[in-house]
N, C-alpha and C positions, 0 to 999 in steps of 0.2 A: 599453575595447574597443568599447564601443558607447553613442550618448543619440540615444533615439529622442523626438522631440518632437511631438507631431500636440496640435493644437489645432481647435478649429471655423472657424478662418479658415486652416488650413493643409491643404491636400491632398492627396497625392500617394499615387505607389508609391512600394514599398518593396523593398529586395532582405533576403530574410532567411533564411538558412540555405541559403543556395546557389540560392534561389527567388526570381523576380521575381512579385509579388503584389498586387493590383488591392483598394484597397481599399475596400467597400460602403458607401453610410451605412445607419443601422439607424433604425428608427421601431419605435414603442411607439404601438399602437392601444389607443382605447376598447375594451374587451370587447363582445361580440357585432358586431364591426363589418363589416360585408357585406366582403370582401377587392374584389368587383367595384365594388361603389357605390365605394368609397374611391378604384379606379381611376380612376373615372370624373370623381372628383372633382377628380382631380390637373389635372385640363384642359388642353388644349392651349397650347403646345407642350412644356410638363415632360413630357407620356408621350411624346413622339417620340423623348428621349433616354436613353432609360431602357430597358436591356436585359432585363431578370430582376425579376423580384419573387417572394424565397423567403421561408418563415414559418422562423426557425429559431428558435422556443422557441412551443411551442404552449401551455408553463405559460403566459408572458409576455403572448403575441399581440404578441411584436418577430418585426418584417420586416427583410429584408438588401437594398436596393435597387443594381443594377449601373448605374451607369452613366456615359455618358462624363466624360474629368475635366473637360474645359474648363466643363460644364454642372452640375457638382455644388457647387459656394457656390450660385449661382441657387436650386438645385431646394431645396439644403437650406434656404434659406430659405422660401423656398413652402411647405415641407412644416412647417415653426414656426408656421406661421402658419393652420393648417388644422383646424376642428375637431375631428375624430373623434381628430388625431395629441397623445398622452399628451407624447411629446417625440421627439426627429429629432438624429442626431449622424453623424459620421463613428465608424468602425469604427478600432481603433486595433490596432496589430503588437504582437507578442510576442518578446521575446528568448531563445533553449533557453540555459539556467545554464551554459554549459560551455566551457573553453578548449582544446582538443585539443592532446596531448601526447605526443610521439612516444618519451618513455621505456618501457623495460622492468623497469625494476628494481620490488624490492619487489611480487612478482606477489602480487595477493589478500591483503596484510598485514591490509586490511582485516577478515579474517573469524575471527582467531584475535581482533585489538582487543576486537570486541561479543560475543564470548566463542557463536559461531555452531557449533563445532565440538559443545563440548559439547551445544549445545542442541538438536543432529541425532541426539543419544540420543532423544531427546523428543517430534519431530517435523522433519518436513522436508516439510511442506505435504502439496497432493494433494488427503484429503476430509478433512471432518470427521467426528467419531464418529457421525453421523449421518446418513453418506452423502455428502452435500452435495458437490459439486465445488467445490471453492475455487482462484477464480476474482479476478485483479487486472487490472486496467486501467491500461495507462501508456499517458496523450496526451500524443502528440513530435512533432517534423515529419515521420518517416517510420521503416521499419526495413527490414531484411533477414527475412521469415519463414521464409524456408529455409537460413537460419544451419543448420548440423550441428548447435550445442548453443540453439539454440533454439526448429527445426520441431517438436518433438515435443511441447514446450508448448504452444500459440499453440493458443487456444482455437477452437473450431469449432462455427457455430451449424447443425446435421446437421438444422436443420427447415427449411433453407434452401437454395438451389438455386443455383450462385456462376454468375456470369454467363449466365442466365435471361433474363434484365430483368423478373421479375417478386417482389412479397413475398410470397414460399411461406408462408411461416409469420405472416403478418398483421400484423407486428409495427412496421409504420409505414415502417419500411424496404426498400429493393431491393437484394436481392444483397451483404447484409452477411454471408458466412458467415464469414470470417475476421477479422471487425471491421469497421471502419468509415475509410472516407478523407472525411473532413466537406467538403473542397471537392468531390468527385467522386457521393457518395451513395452506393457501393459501396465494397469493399473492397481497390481495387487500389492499392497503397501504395506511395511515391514510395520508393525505396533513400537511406537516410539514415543516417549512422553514430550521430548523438545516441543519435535512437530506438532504435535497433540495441544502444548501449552502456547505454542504460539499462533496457531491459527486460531484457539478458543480467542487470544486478545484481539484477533484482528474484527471474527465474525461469530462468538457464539451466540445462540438465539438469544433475543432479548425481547422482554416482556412475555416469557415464556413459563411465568409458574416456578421456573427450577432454576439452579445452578449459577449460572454466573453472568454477563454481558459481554459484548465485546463491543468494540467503539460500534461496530455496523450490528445491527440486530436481523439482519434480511438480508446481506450480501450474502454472493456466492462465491465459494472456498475453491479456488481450481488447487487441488491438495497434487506436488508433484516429490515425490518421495525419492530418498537415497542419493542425494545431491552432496555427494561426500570425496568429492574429487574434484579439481579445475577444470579437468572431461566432462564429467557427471554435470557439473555448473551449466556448461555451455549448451551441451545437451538441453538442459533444462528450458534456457532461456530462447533457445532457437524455439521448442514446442509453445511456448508461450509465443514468440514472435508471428510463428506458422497461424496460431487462433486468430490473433486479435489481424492478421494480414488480411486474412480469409474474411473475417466479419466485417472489415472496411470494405474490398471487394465489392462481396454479396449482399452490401447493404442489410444486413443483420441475417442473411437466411444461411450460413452456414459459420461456424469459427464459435467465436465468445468475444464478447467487448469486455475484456483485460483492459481494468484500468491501470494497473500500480502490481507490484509485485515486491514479495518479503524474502530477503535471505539474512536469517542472522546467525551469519557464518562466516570464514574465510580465513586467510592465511596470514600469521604474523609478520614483521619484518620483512615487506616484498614490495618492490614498485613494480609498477608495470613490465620495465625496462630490462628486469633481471629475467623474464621470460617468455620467451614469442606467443605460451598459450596464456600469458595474463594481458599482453595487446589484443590476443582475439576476442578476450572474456571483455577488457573496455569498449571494444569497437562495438559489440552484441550492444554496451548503452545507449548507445545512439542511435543504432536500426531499432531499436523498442521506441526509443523514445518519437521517430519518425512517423513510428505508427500507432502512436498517442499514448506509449505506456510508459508511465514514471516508476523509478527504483526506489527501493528503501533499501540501505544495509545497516547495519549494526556493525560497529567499531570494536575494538580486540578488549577484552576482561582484564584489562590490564591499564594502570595508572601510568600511561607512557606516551611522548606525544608522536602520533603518527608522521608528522609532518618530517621529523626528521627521522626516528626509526621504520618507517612502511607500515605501509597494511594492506592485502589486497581483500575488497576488491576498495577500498576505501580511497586508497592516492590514484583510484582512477579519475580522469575531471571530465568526464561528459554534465553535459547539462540537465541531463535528463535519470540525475543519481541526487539520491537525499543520505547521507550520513552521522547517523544517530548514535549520541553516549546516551548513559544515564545519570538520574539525579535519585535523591533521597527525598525523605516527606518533607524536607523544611529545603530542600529546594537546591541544597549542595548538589557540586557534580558528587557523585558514589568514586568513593578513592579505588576501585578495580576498573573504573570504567575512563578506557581511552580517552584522549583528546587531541586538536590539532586547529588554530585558527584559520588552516588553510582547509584543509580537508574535513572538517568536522562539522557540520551544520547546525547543529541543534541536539537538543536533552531531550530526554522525556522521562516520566518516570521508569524505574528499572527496579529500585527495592526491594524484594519482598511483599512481589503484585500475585494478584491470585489469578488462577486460571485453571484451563480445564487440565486434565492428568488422565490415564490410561484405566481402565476397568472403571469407567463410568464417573471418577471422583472427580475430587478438585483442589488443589495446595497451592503453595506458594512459592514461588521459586525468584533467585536475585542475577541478575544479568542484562547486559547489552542486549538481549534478544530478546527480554520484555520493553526494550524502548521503540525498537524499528516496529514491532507489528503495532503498536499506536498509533505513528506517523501512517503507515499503511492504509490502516480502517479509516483515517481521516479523510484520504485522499476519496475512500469509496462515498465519505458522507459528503462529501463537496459535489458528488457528481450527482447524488439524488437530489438535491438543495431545486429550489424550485425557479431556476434559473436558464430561460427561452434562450437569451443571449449565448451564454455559454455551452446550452444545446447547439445551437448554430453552429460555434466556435468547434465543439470535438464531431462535428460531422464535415467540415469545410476543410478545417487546419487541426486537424490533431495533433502533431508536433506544439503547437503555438498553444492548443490548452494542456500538452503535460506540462511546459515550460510555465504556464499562467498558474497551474496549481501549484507547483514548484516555488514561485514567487509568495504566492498565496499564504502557504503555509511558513514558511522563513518569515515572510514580514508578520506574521502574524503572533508572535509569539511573544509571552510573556519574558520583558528584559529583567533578567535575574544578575543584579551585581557579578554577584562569584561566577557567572559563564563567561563573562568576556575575554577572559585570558584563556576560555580553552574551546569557545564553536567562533566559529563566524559570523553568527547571524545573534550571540551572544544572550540567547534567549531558551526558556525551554517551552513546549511545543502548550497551546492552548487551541484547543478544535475554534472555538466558539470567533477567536482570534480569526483561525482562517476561511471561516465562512464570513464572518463580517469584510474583510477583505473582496470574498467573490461580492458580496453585494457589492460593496462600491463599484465593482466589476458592470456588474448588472444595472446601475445605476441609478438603486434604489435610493429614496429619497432621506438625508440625515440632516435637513436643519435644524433651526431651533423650532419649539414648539410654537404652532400659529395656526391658524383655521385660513386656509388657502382659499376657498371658495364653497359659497351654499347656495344651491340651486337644486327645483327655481327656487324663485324670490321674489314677488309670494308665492308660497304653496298653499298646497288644501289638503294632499291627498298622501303625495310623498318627497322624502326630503332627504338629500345626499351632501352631505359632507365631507370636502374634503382638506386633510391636512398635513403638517410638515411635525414632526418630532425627531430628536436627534436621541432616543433612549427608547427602548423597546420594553421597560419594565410597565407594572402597573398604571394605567392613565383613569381618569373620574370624567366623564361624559356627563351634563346634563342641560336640561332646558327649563330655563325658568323665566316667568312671568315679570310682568313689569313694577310689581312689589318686590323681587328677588325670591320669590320661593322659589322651590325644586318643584316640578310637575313632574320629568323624568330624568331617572338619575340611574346611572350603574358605571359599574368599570371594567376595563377592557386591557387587553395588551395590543399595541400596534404590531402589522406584521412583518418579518423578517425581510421579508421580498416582497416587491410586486406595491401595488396603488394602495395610498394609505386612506382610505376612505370611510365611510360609516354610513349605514342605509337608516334609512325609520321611516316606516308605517302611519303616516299622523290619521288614517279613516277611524283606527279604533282608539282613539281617545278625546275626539271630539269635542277639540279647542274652539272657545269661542272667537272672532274677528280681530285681532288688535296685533301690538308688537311685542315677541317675545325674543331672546336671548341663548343661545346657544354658547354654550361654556365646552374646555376641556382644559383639565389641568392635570399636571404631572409635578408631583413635589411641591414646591413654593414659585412654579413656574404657569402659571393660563395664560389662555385666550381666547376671547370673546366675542361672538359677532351677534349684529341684532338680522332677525327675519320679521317678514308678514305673516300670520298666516293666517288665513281667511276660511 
């Protein structure tokens, strides 16, 4: 489908994703280095040709210099050669993981596969038990944010004032209320269907009457558009790092609590090593990850193992990066879809998943870039999930819960034969998997079924039960009499999280004195204790 090749002796534009795209070289400054003195230094006639000079990583001090092509081997040599410049490269394109697919069939199989139905007893995003708005990031080339099933997501920075031209709210930015367009500096975002289809997986409304799901049904979309350069990347990922710094900070009064962030994109055949701006792109996973935000990427469209061909951003090894192929309905990896036991973490479906599309619709499309926005949404349902402890954890140590969720979801996965030769974790991804995980976390209770304590004992008035199940399916409650009849009977699910108990009223049913029997059974498994009650 695509080999994009740029080298230091090769230049050019590029067309990519329906866009024609001018590409920068980038330079890495000495630290404190005057940005004017440096200009000055460039001397004549290198600045005659040279349109722009923008800082896009003020972690780094990398610059994006514009300008013309015919003048750019010249200048980038000059600039290798110049004291203050650390190192000077061309800017390299990105490819979005996706083959578009004009089928309909199999709408959403997707979501019953990762076992997503169940786990919307549990959670379906939104905040967490602590308030928090939970909050994902997918960088694409563009979307539609007034999709029907995905305006109601798409997060909103309300300290910010959308085309103003100015940064209301201080935040380094102009006029990002809706996200961020990284070639533009505001938030006016090109109409793209990638984008469009891969934020519907991560967050379209759900339970919404219309259209389609996304694993989160209440997340919010921080939608950052035109990420179609290894500049454009970083850019990206700094303004995500800039929110979620800001919200740690200010204890939630300014930024966004960015849990996770989507890119299902990037560059064939590359390690790290081949270029100083795909170290800086690595390093960017660890300062996210410090400040509690976990990665998803999507691995290359292609049946080829990274490990030994590259991929960026894939052969980067922060801990704080998930890298996702895809699988088919019966659970194969999909023969277009990467692999690498080292670098490849896990499946997810990828086939012929449906989602949202541009002028309001909805199709199908086959790609590595419908697997990572699955893992993505997952990460946002773990943080609603209704778990105190791990509220603690991402307000204390957030490094320690993107790393916990990271685990989470890896161990949590269904082990599918045919993965082991090509993820690590050798499994394809199952939601329900890595929320059962947090619970263990949380230290919810999974023995066997038994009735742990009834009290009091005797009662008269009211009566608490409490007990232990190690299955959270359908259970049969009831209390019966010292002949064995049912007096009161019904069935219940245990819940996910939190004290496994059962209340009852005994004033409106008005048992006579003696000893009766409290039951609960699950399958071919009860257990039974006797009461007074008076």
């Amino acid at each position: 489908m695509r080999k994009w090749i740029v080298s230091s002796l090769i230049l050019f534009a590029v067309h990519l994703s329906g866009q024609e795209i001018e590409l920068p070289l980038l330079v890495k400054l000495r630290q404190n280095v005057d940005i004017s003195r440096f200009q000055n230094e460039l001397g004549f006639p290198a600045a005659r040709t040279i349109s722009t000079i923008k800082c896009i990583s003020q972690e780094s001090s990398v610059y994006s210099i514009k300008v013309a092509d015919e003048s750019k081997l010249s200048l980038l040599e000059h600039l290798q050669r110049l004291q203050d410049v650390i190192w000077a490269v061309e800017d390299v394109p990105l490819e979005f993981r996706a083959i578009p697919d004009d089928s309909y069939i199999n709408q959403q199989w997707h979501l019953d596969k990762i076992s997503a139905f169940s786990s919307w007893d549990i959670s379906t995003g939104g905040l967490t038990p602590s308030g928090d708005t939970i909050v994902i990031a997918v960088i694409d080339d563009g979307f539609m944010p007034n999709h029907e099933d995905l305006k109601a997501n798409v997060w909103k920075n309300y300290a910010e004032i959308s085309g103003d031209g100015k940064d209301n709210d201080n935040n380094g930015y102009v006029d990002d209320f809706a996200g961020l367009n990284v070639a533009t500096g505001a938030d006016n975002h090109p109409l793209r269907s990638h984008g469009t289809a891969t934020s519907g997986l991560v967050g379209a409304s759900g339970n919404n009457g219309k259209g389609v799901s996304g694993i989160n049904w209440n997340v919010k979309l921080l939608l950052i558009s035109e990420a179609n350069s290894a500049s454009n990347v970083i850019v990206a990922y700094e303004y995500v790092l800039a929110l979620r710094k800001l919200y740690n900070e200010t204890n939630g009064a300014k930024g966004a609590f960015v849990v996770a962030t989507n890119l299902s994109a990037g560059i064939d055949d590359a390690f790290p090593d081949d270029n100083p701006i795909f170290q800086e792109w690595c390093t960017l996973y660890d300062k996210l990850g410090e400040a509690g935000v976990i990665n998803i990427n999507a691995v290359p469209n292609r049946h080829v193992d990274i490990d030994i061909v590259g991929d960026m951003p894939s052969t980067c090894s922060s801990p704080f990066l998930i890298k996702v192929t895809m699988t088919q309905k019966d659970d194969l990896k999909d023969e277009q879809g990467g692999y690498g036991k080292v670098h490849v973490n896990l499946a997810a479906p990828g086939s012929e998943i449906y989602s949202t599309t541009t002028n309001h619709q909805y199709n199908s499309f086959t790609g590595t870039s419908n697997a990572a926005p699955q893992v993505a949404g997952t990460v946002g349902l773990l943080y609603g999930a209704p778990c105190e402890n791990f509220a603690r954890l991402y307000k204390n140590e957030p490094a320690a819960a993107a790393t916990a969720i990271r685990s989470m979801i890896l161990e949590g996965v269904d082990k599918i034969a045919g993965l082991g030769a090509y993820t690590s974790s050798g499994g394809r991804l199952n939601v329900l998997g890595a929320i059962t995980r947090l619970r263990d976390f949380c230290e919810g209770s999974s023995g066997d079924l038994s009735i742990q304590n009834i009290f009091p004992n005797p009662a008269s008035q009211r009566l608490s039960i409490e007990y232990e199940s190690d299955n959270y399916e359908l259970h049969h409650f009831a209390i019966l009499n010292a002949l064995g009849q049912n007096l009161i009977a019904y069935d219940f699910n245990p819940p996910f999280f939190g004290e496994k108990k059962l209340e009852l009223d005994l004033s409106k049913y008005g048992f006579p004195t003696g000893i009766y029997f409290v039951s609960i059974r699950s399958g071919s498994n009860i257990s039974t204790k006797k009461v007074l009650l008076y």
